[in-house]
C-alpha positions as CSV (number, residue, x, y, z in Angstrom):
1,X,19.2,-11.9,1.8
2,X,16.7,-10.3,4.5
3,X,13.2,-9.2,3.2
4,X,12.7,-5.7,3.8
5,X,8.7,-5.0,5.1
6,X,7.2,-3.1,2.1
7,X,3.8,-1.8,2.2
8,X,1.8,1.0,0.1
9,X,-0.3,4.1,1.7
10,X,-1.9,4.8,-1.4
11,X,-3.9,2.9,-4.0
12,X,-4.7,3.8,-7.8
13,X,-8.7,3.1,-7.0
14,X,-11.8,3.7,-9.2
15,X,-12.4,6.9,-7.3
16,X,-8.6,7.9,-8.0
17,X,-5.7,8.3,-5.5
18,X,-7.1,6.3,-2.2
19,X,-4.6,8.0,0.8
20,X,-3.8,6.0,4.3
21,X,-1.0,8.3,4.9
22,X,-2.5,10.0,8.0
23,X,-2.4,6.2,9.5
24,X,1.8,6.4,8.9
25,X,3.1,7.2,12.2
26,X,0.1,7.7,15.8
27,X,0.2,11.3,15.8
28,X,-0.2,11.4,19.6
29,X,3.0,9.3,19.5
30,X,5.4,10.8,17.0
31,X,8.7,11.4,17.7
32,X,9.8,12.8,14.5
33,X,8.6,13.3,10.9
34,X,10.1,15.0,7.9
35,X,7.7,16.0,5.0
36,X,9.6,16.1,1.6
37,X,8.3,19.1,-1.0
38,X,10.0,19.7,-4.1
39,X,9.0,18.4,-7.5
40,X,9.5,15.8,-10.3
41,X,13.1,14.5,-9.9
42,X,14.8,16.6,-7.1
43,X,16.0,13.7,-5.4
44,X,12.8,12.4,-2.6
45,X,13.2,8.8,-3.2
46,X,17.2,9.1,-3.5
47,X,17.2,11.3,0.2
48,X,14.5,8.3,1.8
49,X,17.0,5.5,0.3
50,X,20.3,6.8,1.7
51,X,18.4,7.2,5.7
52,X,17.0,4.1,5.5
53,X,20.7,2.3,4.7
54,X,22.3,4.4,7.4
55,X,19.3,3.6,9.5
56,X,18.9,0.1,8.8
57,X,23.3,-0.3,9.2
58,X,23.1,0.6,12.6
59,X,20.3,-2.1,13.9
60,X,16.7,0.6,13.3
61,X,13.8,-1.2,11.9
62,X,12.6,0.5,8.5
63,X,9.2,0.1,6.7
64,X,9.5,0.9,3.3
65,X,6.5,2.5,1.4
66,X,6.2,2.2,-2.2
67,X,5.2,4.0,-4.5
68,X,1.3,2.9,-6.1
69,X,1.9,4.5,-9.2
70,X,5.7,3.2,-10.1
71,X,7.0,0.8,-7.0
72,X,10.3,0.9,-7.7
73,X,10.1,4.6,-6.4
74,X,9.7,5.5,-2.5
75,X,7.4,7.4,-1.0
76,X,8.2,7.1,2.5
77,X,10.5,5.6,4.9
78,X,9.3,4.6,8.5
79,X,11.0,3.9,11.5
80,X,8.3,1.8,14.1
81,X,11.6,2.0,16.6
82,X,12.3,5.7,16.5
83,X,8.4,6.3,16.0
84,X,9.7,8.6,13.0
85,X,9.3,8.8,8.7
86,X,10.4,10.7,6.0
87,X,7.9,11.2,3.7
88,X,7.1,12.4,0.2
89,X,4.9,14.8,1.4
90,X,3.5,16.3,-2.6
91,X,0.7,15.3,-4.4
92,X,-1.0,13.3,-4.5
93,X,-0.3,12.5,-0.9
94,X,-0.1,15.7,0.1
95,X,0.6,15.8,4.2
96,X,0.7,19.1,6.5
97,X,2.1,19.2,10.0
98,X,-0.1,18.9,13.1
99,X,2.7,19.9,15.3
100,X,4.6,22.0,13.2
101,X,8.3,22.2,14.6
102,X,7.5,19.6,17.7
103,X,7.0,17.0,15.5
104,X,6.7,17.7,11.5
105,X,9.4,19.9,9.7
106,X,9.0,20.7,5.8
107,X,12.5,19.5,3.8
108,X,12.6,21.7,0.4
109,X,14.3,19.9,-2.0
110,X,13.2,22.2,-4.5
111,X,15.8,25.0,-2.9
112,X,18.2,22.2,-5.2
113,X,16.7,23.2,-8.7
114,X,19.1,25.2,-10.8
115,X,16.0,27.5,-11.8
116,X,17.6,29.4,-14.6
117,X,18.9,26.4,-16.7
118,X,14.8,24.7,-15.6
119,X,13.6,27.7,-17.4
120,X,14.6,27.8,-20.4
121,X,12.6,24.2,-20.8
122,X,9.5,25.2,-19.6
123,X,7.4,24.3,-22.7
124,X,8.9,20.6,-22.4
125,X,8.2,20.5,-19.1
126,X,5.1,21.6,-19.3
127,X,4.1,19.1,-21.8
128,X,5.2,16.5,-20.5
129,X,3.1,17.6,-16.6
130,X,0.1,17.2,-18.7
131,X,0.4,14.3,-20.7
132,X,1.2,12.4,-17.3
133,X,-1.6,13.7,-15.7
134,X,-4.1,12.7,-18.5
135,X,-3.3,9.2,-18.4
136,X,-3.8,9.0,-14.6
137,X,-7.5,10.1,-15.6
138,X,-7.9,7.3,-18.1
139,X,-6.8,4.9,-15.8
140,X,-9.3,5.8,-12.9
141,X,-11.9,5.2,-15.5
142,X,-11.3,1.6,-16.2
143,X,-10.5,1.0,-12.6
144,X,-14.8,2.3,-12.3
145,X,-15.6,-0.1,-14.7
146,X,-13.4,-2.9,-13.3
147,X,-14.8,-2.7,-9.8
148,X,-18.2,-2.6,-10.7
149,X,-17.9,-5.9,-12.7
150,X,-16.5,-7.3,-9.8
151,X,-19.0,-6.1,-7.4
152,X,-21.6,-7.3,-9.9
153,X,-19.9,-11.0,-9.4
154,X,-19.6,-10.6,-5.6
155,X,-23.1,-9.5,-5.3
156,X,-24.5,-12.8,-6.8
157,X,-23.0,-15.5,-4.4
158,X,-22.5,-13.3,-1.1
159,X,-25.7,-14.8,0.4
160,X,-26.5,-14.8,4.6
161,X,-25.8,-18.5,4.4
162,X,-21.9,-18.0,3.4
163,X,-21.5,-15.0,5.7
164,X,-22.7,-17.4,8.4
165,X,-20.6,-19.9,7.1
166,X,-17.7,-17.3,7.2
167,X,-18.1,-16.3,10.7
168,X,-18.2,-19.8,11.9
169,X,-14.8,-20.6,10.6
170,X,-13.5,-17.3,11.9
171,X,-14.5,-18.2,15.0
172,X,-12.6,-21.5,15.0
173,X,-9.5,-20.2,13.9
174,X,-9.4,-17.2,17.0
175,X,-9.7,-19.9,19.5
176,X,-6.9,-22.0,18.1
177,X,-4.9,-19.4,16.9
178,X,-5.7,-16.5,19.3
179,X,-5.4,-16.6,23.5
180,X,-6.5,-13.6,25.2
181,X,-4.1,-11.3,26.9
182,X,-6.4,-9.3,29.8
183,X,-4.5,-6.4,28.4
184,X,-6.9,-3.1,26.3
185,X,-8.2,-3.8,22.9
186,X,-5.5,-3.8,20.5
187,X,-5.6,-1.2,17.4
188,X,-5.7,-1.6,13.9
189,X,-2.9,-0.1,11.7
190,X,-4.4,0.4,7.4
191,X,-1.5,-0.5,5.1
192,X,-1.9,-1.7,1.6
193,X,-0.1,-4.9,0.7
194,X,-1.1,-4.7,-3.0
195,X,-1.1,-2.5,-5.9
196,X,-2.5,-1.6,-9.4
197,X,0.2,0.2,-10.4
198,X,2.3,0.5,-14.0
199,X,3.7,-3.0,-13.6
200,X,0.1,-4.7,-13.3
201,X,-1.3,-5.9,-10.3
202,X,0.6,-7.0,-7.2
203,X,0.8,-7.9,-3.7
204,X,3.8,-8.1,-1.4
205,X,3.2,-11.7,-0.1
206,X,7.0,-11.8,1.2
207,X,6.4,-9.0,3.6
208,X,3.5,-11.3,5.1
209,X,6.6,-13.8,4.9
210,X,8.8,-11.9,7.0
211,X,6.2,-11.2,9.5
212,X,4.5,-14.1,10.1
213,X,5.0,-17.8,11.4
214,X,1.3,-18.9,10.3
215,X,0.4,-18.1,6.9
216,X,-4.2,-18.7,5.9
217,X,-4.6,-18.7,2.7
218,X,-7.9,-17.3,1.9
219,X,-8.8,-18.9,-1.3
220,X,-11.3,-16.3,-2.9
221,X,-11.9,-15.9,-6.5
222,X,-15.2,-13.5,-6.4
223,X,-14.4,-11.2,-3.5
224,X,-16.6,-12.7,-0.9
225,X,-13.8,-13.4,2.5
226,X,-14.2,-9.2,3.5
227,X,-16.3,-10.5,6.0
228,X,-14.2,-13.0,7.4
229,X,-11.1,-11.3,7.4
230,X,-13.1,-8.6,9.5
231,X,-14.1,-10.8,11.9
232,X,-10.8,-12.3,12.7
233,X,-9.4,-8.5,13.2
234,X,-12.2,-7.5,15.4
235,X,-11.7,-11.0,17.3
236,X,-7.8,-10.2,17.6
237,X,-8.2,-6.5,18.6
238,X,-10.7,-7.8,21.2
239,X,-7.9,-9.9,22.9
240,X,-5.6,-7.1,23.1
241,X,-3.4,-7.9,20.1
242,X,-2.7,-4.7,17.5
243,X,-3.1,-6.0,14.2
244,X,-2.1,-4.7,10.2
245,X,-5.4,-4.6,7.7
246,X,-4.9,-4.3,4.6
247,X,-7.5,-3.4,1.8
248,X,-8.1,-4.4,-1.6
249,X,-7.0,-1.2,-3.8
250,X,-10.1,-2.1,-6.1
251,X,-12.2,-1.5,-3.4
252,X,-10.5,0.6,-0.3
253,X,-13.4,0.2,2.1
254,X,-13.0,-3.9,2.6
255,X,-10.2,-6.3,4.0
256,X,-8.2,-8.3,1.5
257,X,-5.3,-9.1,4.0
258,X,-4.6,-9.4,7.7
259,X,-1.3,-9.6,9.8
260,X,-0.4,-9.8,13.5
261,X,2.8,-9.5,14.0
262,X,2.8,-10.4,17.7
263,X,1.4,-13.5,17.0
264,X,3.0,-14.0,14.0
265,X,0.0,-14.9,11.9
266,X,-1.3,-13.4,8.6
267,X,-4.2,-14.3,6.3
268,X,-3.5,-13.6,2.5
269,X,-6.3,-13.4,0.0
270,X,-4.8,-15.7,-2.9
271,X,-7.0,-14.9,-6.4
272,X,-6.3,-16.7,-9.6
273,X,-4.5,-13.5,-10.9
274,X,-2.7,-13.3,-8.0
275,X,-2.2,-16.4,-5.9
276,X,-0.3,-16.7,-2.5
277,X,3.5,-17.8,-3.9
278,X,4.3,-19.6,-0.8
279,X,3.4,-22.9,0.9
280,X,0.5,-22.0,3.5
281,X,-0.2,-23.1,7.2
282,X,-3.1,-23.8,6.2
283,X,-5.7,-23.0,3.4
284,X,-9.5,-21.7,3.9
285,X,-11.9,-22.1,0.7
286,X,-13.7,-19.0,0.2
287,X,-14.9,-19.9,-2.9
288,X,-16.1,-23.3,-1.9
289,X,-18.3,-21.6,0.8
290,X,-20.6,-20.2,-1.8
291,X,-23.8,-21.8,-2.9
292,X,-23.4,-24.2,-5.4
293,X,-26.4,-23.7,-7.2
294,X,-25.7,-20.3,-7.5
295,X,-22.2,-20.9,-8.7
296,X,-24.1,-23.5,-11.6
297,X,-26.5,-21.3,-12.4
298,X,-24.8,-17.6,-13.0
299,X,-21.6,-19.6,-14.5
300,X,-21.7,-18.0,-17.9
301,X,-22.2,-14.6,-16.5
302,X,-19.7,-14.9,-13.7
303,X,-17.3,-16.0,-16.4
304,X,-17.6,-13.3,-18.8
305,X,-17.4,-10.4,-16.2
306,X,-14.0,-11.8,-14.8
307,X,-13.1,-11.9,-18.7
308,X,-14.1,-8.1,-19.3
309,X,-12.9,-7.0,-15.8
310,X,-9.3,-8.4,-16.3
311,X,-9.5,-6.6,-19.8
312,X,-10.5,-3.1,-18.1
313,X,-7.7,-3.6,-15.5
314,X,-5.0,-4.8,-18.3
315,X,-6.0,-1.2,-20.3
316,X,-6.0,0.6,-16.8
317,X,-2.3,-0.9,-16.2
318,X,-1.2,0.0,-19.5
319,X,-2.7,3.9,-18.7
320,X,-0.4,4.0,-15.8
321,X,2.6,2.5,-17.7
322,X,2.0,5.1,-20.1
323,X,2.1,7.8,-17.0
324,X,5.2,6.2,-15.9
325,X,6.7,7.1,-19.4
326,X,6.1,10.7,-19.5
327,X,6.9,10.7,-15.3
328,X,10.3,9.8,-16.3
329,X,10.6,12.1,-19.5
330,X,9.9,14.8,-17.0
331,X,12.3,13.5,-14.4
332,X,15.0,13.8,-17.3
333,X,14.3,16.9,-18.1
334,X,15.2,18.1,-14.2
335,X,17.9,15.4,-13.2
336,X,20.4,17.4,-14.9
337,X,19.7,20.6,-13.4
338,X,19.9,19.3,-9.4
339,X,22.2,19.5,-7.0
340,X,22.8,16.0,-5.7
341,X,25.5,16.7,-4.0
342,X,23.4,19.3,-2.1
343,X,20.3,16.8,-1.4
344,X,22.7,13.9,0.0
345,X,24.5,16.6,2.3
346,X,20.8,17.5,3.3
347,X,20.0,13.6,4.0
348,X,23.4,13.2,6.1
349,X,21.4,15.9,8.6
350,X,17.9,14.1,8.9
351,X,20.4,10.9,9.3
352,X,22.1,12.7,12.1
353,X,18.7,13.9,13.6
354,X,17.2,10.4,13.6
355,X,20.0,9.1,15.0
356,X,20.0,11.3,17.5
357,X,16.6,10.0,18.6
358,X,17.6,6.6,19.6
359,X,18.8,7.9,23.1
């Protein structure tokens, strides 16, 4: 079967919901985006997977967007061809139209509730809004203490020396890999490959599959290939190739993963917790870049925060599976009160409008 290309625009990070969804479509671009509202079960992800099958039956590329918190739920469908998404457009990723009516229109979903019979479980309802929300709390609390372990670790063996050292292989790999074009700078596109998210930690290596010919493996234990990975976008960008960057959802701000899908090449970060599956073009030792005396002499220490940080992001994990819980009480306590047959008639018309687009 065909891998689909799955990314995520959000992370679960230690300052809480970490949003890319402004970088989903160029807005100078867009053809055509439709922002979802309605709440907790009113049919969102069931309205993104019936366009993207019609979509996708008819020849359209489709990015899919998972969900951070739950990834078996959408959150948005794109289409690079059509230069158009649907989108869950409620919190936490709450969007707004810049071109209201040109571009963006709202979708109410929430026009599908039966209100009356919704009423008359308000107190469940309620209940179960906040205990979801509280967990969410918890979880971006161990995430805080996670990352700092790890950036406690990272701090010790990112020296000068191994940046250097970094930066030298970078440039070795962009003039094998990487002939320039003559054409403008390319552009940089922020999806997340990974997640922390109610099934534990995870990273869509077989989107970087589908995408890309050359696989690196950046073997990096302690965080330290940011750097490089930011080197060999900058290098790529300068030779007029557009390229993906991904970022850790630990830490938002730095590279963990880099794809160009004109040239067919990707670097993956590969950690012990979550190592690259597949068999690599060719593999780049982060780890063995550090300094080795360094690596000797904070041994115990280095051992025992990646021991307590796994801990804190096992008890964040459980947090969100415990969100997921009361997410899907909730969405039982609506599912029965919706019109389906109302929300697929209303997907059949944003099918027909997106079709419409391919000229």
């Amino acid at each position: 079967m065909e891998q689909k290309v799955t990314f995520f625009l959000g992370a679960n990070s230690p300052s809480g919901f970490y949003s890319l969804y402004d970088q989903m479509l160029d807005p100078d671009t867009a053809n055509r985006v439709f922002l979802l509202k309605g709440g907790a079960g009113c049919g969102k992800s069931s309205l993104m997977k019936r366009a993207a099958a019609a979509l996708e039956d008819v020849g359209e590329q489709v990015e899919y967007i998972r969900c951070s918190g739950d990834p078996d739920s959408l959150d948005a469908v794109i289409f690079p061809g059509l230069k158009a998404a649907i989108a869950d457009a409620t919190a936490p990723h709450v969007m707004e139209p810049r071109l209201p009516g040109v571009v963006e229109s709202y979708v109410n979903l929430g026009r599908f509730y039966d209100h009356t019979a919704l009423r008359k479980q308000r107190e469940e309802i309620a209940a179960a809004t906040k205990g979801y929300q509280s967990h969410y709390k918890r979880a971006y609390r161990c995430l805080t203490a996670a990352a700092q372990l790890c950036e406690d670790n990272r701090s010790l063996l990112l020296t000068p020396a191994l940046e250097a050292r970094e930066l030298k292989r970078a440039r070795g790999i962009l003039s094998r890999e990487v002939k320039k074009t003559g054409r403008q700078p390319g552009v940089a596109a922020q999806r997340f490959l990974g997640a922390i998210s109610c099934q534990g930690l995870s990273c869509r290596f077989e989107t970087v599959n589908t995408l890309c010919r050359k696989v690196y493996e950046l073997q990096d234990a302690y965080g330290l290939g940011a750097g490089m990975l930011t080197a060999l976008a900058a290098g790529c960008m300068s030779a007029g190739y557009d390229v993906i960057l991904c970022p850790s959802p630990l830490f938002p701000d730095r590279a963990e993963h880099l794809i160009v899908p004109e040239l067919g090449l990707g670097f993956v970060t590969s950690t012990p917790t979550l190592p690259y599956p597949g068999k690599p073009y060719r593999r780049v030792r982060i780890d063995a870049m550090a300094d080795p005396e360094q690596l000797r002499k904070y041994k115990s220490r280095l051992k025992f925060s990646r021991k307590v940080q796994s801990a804190l992001l096992d008890e964040a994990v459980e947090s969100l599976a415990q969100a997921k819980l009361e997410h899907d009480a909730l969405e039982k306590l609506y599912n029965p009160h919706v019109d389906f047959e109302g929300v697929y008639a209303q997907a059949d018309a944003v099918i027909e409008e997106l079709l419409s687009l391919r000229g």
